[in-house]
C-alpha positions as CSV (number, residue, x, y, z in Angstrom):
1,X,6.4,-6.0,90.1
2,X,6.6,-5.9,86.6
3,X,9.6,-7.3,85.0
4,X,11.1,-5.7,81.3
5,X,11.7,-9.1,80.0
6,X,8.2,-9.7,80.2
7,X,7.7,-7.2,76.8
8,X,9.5,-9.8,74.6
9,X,8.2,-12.8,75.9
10,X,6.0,-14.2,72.8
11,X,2.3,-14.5,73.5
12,X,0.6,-17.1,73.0
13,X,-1.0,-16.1,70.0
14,X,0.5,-12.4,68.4
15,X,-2.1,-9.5,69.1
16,X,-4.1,-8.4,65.9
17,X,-4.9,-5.5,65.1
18,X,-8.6,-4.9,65.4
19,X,-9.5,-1.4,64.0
20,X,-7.8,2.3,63.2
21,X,-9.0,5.0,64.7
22,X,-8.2,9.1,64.9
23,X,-5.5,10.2,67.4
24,X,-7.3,12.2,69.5
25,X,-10.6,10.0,70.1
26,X,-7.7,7.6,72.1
27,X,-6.4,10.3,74.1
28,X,-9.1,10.0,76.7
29,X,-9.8,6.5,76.2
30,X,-7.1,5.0,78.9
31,X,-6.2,2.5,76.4
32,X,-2.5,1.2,77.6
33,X,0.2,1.7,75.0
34,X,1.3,-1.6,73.1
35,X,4.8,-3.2,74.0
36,X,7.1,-5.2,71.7
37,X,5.2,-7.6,70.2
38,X,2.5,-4.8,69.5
39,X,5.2,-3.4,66.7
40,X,6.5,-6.9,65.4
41,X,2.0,-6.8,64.4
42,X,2.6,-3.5,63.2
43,X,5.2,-4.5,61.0
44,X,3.5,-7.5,59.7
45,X,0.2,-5.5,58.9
46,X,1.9,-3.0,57.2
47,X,3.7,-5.5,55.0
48,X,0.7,-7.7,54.8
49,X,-2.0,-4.6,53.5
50,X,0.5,-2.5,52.4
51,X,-0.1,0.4,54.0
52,X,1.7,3.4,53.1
53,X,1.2,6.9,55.1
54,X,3.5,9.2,56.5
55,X,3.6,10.2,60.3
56,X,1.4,13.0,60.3
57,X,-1.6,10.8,58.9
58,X,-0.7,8.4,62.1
59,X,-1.2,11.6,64.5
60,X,-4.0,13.7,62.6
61,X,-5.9,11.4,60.3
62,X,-8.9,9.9,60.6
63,X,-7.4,6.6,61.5
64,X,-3.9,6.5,61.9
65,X,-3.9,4.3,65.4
66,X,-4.3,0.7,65.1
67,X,-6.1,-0.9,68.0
68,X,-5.1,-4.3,68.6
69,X,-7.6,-6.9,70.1
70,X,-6.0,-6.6,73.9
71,X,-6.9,-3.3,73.6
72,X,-3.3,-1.7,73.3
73,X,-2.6,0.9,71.4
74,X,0.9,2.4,69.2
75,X,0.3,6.3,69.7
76,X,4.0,6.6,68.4
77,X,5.8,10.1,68.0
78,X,6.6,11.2,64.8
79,X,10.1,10.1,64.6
80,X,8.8,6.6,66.0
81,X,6.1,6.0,63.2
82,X,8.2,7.3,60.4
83,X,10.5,4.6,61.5
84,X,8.7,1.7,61.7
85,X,6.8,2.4,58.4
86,X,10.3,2.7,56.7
87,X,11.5,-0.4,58.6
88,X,8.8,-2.3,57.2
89,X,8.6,-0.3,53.5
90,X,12.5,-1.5,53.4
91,X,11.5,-5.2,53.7
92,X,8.4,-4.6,51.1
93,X,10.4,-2.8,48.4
94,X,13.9,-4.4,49.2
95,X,16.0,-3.0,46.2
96,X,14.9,0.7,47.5
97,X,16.0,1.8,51.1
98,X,14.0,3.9,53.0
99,X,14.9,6.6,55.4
100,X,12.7,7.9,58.6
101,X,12.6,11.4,57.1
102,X,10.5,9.7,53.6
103,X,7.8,9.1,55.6
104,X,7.3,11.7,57.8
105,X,5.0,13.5,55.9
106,X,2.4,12.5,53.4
107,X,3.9,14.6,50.7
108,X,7.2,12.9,50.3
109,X,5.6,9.4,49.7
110,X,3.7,9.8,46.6
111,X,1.1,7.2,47.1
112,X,-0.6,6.4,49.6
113,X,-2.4,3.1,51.0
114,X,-4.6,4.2,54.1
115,X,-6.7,1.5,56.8
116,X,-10.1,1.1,55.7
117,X,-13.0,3.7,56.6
118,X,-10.1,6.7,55.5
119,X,-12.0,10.3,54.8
């Protein structure tokens, strides 16, 4: 029986993100979707590469879902990925604050910094 503590137990080593890929190649792929310490990785890859790209890029670009090396996935929700990129946008860029709705769309942002192999 699986208990909920066990999401934010720390791994023995943090997973890594391995590659990006498109939304709707994952669908099928029966990946499982990443826990706790899957979004602390996030976080630290966005801050580390500086990735910058709204929520709709995460659900219809090219390679918007990271793939971390246990094979877990983030297929986040709009809200969800607009979130976490302005949770980790606020730590980059402290004297700005960043709300959810700024990167929701690709638009608001003004610049982007996109995973490699983007088209």
């Amino acid at each position: 029986m699986s208990n909920h503590i066990d999401e934010y137990e720390e791994p023995e080593s943090p997973p890594r993100i391995v590659r990006w890929q498109r939304w709707t190649d994952l669908e099928a792929s029966g990946l499982k979707m990443g826990k706790h310490w899957h979004r602390v990785s996030l976080l630290l890859e966005i801050e580390d590469k500086g990735y910058r790209f709204g929520s709709d890029w995460h659900m219809f670009g090219t390679n918007g879902v990271p793939v971390f090396d246990d094979g877990r996935v983030l297929q986040l929700d709009e809200l969800m990925w607009s979130e976490y990129m302005a949770e980790a946008w606020n730590l980059i860029d402290k004297p700005r604050h960043y709300g959810r709705k700024y990167f929701m769309y690709n638009q608001n942002i003004g610049y982007l910094v996109l995973p490699p192999g983007a088209t």
